[in-house]
PATORFI-520312 format. One line per field, with one value per residue: residue number from 1; residue in one letter; x, y, z of N, C-alpha, C in turn. Coordinates in steps of 0.2 Angstrom, whole numbers. Layout:
PATORFI-520312
i <- [NUM / ...]
aa <- [A / ...]
npx <- [X / ...]
npy <- [Y / ...]
npz <- [Z / ...]
capx <- [X / ...]
capy <- [Y / ...]
capz <- [Z / ...]
cpx <- [X / ...]
cpy <- [Y / ...]
cpz <- [Z / ...]
This chain:
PATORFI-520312
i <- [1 / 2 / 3 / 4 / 5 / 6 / 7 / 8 / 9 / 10 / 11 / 12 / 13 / 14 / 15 / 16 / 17 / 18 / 19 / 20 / 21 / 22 / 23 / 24 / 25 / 26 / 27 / 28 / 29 / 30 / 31 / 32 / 33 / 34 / 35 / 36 / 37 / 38 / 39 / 40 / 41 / 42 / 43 / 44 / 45 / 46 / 47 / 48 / 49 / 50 / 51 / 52 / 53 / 54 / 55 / 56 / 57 / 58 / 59 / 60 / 61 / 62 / 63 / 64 / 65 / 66 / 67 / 68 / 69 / 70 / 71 / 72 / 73 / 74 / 75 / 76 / 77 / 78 / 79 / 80 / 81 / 82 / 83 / 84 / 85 / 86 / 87 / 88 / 89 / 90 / 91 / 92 / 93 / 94 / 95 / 96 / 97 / 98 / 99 / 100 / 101 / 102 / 103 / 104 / 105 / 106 / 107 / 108 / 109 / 110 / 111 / 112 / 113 / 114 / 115 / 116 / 117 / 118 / 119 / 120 / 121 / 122 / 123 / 124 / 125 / 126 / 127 / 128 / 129 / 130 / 131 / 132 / 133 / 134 / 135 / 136 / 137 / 138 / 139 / 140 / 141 / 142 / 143 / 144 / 145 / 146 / 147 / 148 / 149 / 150 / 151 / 152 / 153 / 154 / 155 / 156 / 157 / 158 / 159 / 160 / 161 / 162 / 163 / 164 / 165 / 166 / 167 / 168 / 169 / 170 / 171 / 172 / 173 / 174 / 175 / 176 / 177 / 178 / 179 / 180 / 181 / 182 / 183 / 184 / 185 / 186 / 187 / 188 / 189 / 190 / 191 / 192 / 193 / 194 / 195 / 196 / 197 / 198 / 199 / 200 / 201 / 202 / 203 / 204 / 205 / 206 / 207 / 208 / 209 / 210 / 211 / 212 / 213 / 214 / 215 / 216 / 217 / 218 / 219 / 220 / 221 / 222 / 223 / 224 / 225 / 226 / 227 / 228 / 229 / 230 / 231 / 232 / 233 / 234 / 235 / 236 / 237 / 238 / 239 / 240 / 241]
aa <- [X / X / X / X / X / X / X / X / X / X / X / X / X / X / X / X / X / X / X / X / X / X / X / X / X / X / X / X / X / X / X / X / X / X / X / X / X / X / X / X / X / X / X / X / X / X / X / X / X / X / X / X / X / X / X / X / X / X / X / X / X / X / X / X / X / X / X / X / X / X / X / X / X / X / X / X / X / X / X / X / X / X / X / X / X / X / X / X / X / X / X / X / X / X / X / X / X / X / X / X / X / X / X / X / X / X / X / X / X / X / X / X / X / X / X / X / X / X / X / X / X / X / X / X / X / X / X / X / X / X / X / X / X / X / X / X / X / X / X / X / X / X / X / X / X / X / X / X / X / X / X / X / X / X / X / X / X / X / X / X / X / X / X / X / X / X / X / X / X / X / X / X / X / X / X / X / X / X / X / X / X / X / X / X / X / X / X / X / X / X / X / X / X / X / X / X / X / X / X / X / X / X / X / X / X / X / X / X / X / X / X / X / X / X / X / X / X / X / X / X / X / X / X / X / X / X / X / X / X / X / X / X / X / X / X / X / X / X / X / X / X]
npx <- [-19 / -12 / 2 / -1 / -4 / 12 / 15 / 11 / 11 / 16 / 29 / 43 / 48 / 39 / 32 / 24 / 13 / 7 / -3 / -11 / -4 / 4 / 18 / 26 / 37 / 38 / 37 / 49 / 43 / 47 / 62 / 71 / 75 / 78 / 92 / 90 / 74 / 63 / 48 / 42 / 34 / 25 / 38 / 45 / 52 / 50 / 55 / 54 / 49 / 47 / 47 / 42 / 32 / 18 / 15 / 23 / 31 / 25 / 10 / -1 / -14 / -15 / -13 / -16 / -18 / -7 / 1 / -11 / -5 / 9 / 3 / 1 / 10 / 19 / 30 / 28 / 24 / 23 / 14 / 16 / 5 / 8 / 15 / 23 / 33 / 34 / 32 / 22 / 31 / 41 / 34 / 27 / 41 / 45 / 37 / 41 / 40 / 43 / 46 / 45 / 37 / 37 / 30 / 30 / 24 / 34 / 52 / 58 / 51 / 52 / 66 / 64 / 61 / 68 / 78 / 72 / 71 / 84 / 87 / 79 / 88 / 84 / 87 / 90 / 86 / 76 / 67 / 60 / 62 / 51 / 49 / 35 / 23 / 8 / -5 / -1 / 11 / 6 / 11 / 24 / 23 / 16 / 25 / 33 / 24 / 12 / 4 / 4 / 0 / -9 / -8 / -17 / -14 / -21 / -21 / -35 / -35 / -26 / -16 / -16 / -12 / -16 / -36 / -48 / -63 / -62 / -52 / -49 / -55 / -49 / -40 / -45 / -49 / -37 / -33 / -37 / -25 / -15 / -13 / -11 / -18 / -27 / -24 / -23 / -30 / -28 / -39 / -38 / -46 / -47 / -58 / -69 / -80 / -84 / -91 / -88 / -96 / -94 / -82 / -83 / -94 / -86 / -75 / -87 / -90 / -80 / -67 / -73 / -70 / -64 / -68 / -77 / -69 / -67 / -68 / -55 / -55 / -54 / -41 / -40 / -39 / -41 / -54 / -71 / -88 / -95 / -92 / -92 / -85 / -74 / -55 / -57 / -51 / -52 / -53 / -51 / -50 / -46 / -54 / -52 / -49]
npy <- [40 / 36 / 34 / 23 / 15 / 10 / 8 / -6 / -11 / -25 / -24 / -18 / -7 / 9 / 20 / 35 / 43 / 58 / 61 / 72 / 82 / 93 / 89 / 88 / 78 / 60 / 51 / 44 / 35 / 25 / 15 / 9 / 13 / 5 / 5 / 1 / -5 / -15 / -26 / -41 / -49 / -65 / -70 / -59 / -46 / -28 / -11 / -1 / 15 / 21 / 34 / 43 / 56 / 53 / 42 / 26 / 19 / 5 / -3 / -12 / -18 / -22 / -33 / -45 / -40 / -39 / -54 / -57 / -52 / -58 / -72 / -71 / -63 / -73 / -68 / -61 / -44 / -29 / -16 / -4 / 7 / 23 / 17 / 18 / 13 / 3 / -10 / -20 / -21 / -31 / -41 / -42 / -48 / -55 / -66 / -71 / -60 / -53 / -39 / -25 / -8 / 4 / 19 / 34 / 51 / 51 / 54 / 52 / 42 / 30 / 31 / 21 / 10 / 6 / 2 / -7 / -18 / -20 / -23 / -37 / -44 / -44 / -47 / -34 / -33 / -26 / -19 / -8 / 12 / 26 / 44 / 51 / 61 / 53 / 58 / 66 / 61 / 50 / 48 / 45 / 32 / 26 / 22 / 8 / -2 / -14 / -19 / -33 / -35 / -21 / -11 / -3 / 8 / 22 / 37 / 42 / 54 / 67 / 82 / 93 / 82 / 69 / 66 / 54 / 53 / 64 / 58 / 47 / 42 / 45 / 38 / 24 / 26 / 26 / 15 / 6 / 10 / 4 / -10 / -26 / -40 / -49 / -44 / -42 / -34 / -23 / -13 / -4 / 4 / 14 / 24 / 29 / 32 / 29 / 19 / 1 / 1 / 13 / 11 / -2 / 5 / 16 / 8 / -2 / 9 / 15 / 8 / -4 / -19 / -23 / -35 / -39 / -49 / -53 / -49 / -45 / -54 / -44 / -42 / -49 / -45 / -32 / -30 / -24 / -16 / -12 / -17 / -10 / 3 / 1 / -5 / -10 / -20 / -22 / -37 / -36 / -42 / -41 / -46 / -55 / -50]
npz <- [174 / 164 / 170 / 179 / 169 / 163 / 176 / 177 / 164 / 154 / 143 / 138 / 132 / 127 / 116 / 115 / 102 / 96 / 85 / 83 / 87 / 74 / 68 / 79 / 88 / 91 / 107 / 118 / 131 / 142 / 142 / 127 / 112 / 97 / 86 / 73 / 68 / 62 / 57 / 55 / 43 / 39 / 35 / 28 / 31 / 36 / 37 / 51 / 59 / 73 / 78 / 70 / 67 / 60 / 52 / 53 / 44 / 39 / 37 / 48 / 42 / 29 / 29 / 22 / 9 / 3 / 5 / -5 / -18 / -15 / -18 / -32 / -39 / -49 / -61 / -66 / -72 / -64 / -55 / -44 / -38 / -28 / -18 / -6 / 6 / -2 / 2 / -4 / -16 / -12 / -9 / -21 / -29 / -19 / -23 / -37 / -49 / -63 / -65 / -55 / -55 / -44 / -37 / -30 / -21 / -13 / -10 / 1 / 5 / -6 / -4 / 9 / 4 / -6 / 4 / 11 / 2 / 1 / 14 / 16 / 7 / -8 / -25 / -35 / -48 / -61 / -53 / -48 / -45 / -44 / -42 / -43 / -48 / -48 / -54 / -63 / -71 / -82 / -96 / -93 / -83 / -93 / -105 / -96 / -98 / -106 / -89 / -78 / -66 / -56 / -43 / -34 / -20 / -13 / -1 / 7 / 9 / 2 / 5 / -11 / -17 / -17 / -18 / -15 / -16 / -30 / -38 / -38 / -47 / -60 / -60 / -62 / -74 / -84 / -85 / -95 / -104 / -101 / -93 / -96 / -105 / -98 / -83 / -68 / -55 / -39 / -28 / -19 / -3 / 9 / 14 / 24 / 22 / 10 / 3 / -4 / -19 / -22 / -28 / -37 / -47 / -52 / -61 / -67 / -75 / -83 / -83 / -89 / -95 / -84 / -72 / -56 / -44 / -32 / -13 / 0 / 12 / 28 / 41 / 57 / 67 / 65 / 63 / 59 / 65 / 56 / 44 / 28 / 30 / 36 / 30 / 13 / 0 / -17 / -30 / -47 / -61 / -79 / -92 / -107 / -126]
capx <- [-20 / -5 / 8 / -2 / -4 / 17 / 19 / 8 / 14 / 25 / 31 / 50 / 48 / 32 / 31 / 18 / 13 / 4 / -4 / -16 / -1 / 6 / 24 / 24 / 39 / 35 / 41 / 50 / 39 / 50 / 66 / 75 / 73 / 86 / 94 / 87 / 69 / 58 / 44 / 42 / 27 / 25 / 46 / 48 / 54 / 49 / 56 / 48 / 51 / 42 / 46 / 38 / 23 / 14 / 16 / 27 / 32 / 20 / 3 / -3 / -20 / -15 / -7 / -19 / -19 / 1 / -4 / -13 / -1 / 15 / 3 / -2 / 16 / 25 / 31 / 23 / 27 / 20 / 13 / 13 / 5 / 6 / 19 / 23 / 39 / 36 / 29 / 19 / 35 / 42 / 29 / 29 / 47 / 45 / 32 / 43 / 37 / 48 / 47 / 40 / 36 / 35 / 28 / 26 / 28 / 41 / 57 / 60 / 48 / 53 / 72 / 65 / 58 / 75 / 83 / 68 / 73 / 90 / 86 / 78 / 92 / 81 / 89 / 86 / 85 / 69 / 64 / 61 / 59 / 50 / 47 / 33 / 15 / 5 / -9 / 5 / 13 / 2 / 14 / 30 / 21 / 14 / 32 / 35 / 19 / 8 / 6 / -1 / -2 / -8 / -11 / -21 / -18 / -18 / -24 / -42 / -34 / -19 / -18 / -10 / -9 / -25 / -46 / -51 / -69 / -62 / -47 / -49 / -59 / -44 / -35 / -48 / -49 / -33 / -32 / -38 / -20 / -10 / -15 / -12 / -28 / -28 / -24 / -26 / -30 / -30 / -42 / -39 / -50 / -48 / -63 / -76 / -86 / -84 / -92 / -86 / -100 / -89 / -76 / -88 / -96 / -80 / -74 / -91 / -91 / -72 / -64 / -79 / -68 / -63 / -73 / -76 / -72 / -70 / -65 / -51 / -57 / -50 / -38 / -47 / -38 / -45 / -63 / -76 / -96 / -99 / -86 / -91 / -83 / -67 / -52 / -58 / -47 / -55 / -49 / -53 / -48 / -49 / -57 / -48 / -57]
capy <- [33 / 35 / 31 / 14 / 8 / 11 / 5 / -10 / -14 / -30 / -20 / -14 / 1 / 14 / 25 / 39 / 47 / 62 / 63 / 78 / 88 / 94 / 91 / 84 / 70 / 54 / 52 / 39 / 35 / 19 / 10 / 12 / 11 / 1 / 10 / -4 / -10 / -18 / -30 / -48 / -54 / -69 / -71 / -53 / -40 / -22 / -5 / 6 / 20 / 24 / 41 / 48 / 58 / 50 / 33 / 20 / 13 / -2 / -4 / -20 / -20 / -22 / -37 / -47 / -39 / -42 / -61 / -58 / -49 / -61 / -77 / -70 / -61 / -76 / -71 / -54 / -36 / -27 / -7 / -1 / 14 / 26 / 12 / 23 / 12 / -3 / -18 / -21 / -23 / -35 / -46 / -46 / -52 / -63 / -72 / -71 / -55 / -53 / -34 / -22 / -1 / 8 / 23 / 37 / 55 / 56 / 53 / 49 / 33 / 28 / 28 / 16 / 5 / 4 / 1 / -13 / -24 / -23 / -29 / -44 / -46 / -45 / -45 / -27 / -32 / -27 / -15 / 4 / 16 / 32 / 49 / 55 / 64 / 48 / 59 / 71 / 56 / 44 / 45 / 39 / 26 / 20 / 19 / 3 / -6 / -16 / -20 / -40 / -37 / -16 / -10 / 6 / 10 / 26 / 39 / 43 / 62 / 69 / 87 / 94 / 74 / 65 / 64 / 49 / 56 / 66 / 57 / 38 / 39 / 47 / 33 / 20 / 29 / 26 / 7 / 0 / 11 / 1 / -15 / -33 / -42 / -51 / -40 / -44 / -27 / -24 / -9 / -2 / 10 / 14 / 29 / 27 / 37 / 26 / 12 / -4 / 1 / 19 / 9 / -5 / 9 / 17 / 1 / -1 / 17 / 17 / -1 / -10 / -24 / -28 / -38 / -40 / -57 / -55 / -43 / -49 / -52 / -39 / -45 / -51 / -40 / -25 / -31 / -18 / -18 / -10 / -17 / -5 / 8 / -3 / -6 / -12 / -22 / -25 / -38 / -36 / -45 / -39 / -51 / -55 / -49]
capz <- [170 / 161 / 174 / 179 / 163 / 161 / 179 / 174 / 158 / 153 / 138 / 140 / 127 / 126 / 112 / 113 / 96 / 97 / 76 / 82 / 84 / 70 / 67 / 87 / 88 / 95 / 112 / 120 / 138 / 145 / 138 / 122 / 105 / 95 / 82 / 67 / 69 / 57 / 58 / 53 / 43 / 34 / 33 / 27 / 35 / 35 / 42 / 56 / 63 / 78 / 82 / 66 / 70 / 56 / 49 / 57 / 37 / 40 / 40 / 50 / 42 / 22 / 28 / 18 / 2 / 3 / 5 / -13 / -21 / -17 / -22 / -39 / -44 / -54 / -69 / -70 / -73 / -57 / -56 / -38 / -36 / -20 / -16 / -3 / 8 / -5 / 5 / -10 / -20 / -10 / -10 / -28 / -30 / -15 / -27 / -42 / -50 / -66 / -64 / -51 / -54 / -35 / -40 / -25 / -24 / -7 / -13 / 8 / 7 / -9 / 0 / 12 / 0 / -9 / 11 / 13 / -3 / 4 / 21 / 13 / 3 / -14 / -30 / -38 / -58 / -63 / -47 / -50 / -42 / -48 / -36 / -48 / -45 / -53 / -60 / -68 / -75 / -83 / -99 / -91 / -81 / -98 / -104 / -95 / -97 / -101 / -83 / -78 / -61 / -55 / -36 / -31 / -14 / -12 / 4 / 7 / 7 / 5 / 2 / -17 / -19 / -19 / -15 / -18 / -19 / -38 / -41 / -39 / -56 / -65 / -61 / -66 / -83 / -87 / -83 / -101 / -107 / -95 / -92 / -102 / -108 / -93 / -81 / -62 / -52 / -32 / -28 / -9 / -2 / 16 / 19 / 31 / 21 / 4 / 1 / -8 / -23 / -26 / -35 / -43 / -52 / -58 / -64 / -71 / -81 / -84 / -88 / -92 / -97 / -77 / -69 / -48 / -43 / -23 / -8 / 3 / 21 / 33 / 46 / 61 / 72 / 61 / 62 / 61 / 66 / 53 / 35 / 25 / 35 / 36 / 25 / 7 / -4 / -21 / -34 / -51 / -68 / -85 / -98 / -112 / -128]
cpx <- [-14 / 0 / 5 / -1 / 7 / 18 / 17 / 11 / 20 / 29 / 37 / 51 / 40 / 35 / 24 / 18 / 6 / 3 / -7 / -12 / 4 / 13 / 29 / 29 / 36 / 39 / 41 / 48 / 45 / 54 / 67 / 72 / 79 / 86 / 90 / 79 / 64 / 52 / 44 / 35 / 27 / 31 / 49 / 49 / 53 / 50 / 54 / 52 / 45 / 42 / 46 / 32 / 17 / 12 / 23 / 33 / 30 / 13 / -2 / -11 / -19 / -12 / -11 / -19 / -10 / 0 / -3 / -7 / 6 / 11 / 2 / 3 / 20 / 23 / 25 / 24 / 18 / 20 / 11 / 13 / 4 / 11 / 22 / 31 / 41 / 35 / 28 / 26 / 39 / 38 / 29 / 36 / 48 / 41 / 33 / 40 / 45 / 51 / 42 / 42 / 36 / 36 / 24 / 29 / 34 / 45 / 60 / 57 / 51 / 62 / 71 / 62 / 66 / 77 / 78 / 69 / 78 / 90 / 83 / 81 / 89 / 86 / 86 / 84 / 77 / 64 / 66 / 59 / 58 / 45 / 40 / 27 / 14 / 1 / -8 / 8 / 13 / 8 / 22 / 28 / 18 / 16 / 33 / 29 / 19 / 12 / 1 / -5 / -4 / -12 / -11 / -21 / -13 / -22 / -29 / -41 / -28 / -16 / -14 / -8 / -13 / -32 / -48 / -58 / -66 / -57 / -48 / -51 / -52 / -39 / -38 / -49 / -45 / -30 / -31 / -32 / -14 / -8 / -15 / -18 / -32 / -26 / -27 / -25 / -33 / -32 / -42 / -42 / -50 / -52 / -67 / -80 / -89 / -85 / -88 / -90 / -96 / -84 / -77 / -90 / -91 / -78 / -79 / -90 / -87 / -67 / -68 / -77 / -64 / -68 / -70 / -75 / -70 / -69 / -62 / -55 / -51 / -46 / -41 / -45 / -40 / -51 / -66 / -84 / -99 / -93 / -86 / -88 / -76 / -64 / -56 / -53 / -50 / -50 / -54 / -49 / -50 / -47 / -53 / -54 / -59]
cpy <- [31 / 31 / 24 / 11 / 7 / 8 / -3 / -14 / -21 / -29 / -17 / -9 / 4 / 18 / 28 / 44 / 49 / 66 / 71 / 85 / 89 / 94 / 89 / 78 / 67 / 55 / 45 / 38 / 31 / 16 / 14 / 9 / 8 / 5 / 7 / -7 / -8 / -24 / -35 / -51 / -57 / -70 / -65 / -48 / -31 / -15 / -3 / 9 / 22 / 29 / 46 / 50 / 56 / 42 / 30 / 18 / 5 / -2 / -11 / -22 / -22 / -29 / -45 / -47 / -40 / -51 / -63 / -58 / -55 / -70 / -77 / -65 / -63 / -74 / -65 / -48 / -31 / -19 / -9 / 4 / 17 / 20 / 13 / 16 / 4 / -10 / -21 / -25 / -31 / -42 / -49 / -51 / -54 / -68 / -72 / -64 / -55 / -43 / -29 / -15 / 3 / 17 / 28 / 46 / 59 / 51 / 47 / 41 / 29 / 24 / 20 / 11 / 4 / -1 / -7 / -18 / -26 / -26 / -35 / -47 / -51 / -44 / -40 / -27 / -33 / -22 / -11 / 7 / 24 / 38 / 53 / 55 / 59 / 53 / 63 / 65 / 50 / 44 / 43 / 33 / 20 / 16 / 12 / -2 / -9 / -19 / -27 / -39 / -26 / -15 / -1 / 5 / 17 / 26 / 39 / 50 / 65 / 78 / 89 / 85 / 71 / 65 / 61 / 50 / 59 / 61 / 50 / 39 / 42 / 41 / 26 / 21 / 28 / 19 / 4 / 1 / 5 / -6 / -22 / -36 / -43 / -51 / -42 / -36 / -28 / -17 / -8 / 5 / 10 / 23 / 27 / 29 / 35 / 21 / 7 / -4 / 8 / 14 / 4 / 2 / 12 / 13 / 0 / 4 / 15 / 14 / -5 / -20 / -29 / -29 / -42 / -48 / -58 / -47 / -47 / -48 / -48 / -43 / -45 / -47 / -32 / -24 / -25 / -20 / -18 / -11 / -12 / 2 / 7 / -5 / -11 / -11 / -28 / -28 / -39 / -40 / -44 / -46 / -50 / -55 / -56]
cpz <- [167 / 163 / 177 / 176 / 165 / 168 / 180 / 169 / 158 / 147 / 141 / 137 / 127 / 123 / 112 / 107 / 97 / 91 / 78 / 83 / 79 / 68 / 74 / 85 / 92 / 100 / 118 / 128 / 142 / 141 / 132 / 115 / 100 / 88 / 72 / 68 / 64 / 61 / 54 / 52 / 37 / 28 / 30 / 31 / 32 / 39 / 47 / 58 / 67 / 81 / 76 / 68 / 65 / 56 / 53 / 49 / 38 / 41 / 40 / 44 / 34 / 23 / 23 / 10 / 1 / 1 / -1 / -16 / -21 / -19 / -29 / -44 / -47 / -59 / -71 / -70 / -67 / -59 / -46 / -37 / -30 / -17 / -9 / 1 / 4 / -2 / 0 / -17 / -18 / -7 / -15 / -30 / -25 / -21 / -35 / -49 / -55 / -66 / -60 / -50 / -47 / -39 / -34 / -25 / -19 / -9 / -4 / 9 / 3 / -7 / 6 / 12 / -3 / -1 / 13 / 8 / 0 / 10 / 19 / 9 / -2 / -18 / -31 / -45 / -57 / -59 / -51 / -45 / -43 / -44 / -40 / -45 / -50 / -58 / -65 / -71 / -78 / -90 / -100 / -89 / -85 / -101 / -105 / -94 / -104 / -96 / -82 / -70 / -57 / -45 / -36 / -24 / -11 / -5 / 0 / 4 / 8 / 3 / -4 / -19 / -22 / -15 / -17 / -21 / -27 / -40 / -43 / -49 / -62 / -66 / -66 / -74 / -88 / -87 / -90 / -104 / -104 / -93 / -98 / -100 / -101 / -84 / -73 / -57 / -44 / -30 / -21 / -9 / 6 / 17 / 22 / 28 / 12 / 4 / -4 / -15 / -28 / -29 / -39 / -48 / -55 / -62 / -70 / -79 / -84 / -86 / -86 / -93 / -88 / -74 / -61 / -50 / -34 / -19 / -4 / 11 / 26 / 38 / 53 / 67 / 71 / 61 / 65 / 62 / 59 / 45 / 31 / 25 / 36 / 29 / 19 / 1 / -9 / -26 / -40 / -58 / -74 / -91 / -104 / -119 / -133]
C-alpha cells in the first residue's frame, strides 16, 4: 500500500514519522528536504522540522486562536504560557503587542521561538524569553505583570511537567495575582476526555471575576463529530471591579 500511494502521489517529498516509536527518527521516503523550511500562515512564517519524531514546531489546528491573539494584542503586555516555539508570540507583536513573556520549560523550543521572530524580521524590544517550570515559577512570572492579554496552552500530558486533570486548576488560581482588571484570557484544552465545562467551573471556583464570552470555532479542516472531544479554545474576560 505504501509503495502506490508513493508511486501515486504528486508530492515530490514524503516524510514518514513513526511517534509510536520512541526516539524513532523521521524518515525521508521520496525527495529531499531543504535545509530551511517553515510554513506560511496568515503572512507569518513559522519553523518546521519534519524529521522530529514528535512535533514538527507548528500546529495547523491553533491556527484560529492565533487569529484571536494577533487581533486583540495592540498595545498590550502579553503572557504566553507553555509557548513552546512561540507562534503565539508572534502574533502578538504582529498585532502591536507592547510586550510579550514566552514562558516554556525546553530551552530547545524556546531557541526556536527566538530563530522565528528573527525570520520575520520582528523587532525584539519588549520579547522575553524565559526556560522556566511555570508551576515552580509563579513568582518571577509575577515580576513582570500585570498581564492584559494571558494564553494557557499547555499539553493534555506531559510527564514531570503537566496533567491538565490536577494542574490546569493551579494555573487558574493564580490568574487574579496576574492579570490587569480587564484582563483578556485564551483558555486551550486539547483532551478528548475534557470537556469545555472542566475549565468553565475552574474559572468559575478560581477567578470568579472572568467571565466566558465565546469559544473560537475549530478550523474546518479539524472538524470533529464529536466537538467536545476536539481542540477547545476558550476566551475569557475579567470584569473590572
Amino acid at each position: 500500500m505504501m509503495q502506490a500511494f508513493i508511486e501515486d502521489t504528486r508530492h515530490t517529498t514524503i516524510v514518514l514519522q513513526r511517534r509510536y516509536l520512541k526516539g524513532h527518527p523521521s524518515e525521508v521516503l521520496v525527495g529531499e528536504l531543504a535545509d530551511e523550511l517553515f510554513v506560511v500562515e496568515n503572512g507569518m512564517k513559522i519553523k518546521l522540522n519534519l524529521l522530529s519524531n514528535r512535533n514538527s514546531g507548528y500546529f495547523p489546528d491553533m491556527k484560529n486562536g492565533r487569529a484571536f491573539v494577533k487581533k486583540n494584542a495592540k498595545d498590550k503586555s502579553v503572557l504566553n504560557l507553555f509557548s513552546y516555539t512561540c507562534a503565539f508570540s508572534l502574533c502578538a507583536k504582529m498585532g502591536g503587542a507592547t510586550k510579550v513573556s514566552n514562558i516554556d520549560m525546553s530551552k530547545g523550543a524556546l531557541s526556536t521561538g527566538r530563530a522565528n521572530h528573527h525570520l520575520n524580521n520582528l523587532e525584539m524590544r519588549g520579547i522575553s524569553f524565559h526556560p522556566y517550570n511555570i508551576l515552580k515559577s509563579f513568582s518571577r512570572i509575577k515580576k513582570k505583570g500585570p498581564y492584559d492579554l494571558i494564553i494557557i496552552d499547555p499539553p493534555t500530558f506531559q510527564k514531570g511537567s503537566f496533567e491538565a486533570t490536577k494542574d490546569y486548576r493551579k494555573l487558574i488560581m493564580k490568574l487574579p495575582q496576574i492579570a490587569s482588571e480587564d484582563c483578556l484570557l485564551l483558555a486551550c484544552l486539547n483532551s478528548p476526555d475534557l470537556d469545555v465545562d472542566f475549565i468553565k467551573a475552574l474559572i468559575k471556583e478560581l477567578a470568579p471575576s472572568f467571565k466566558f464570552l465565546k469559544r473560537l470555532p475549530n478550523v474546518e479542516e479539524f472538524a470533529s463529530e464529536d466537538e467536545e472531544r476536539s481542540l477547545k479554545n476558550l476566551i475569557f474576560q475579567r470584569e473590572k471591579l
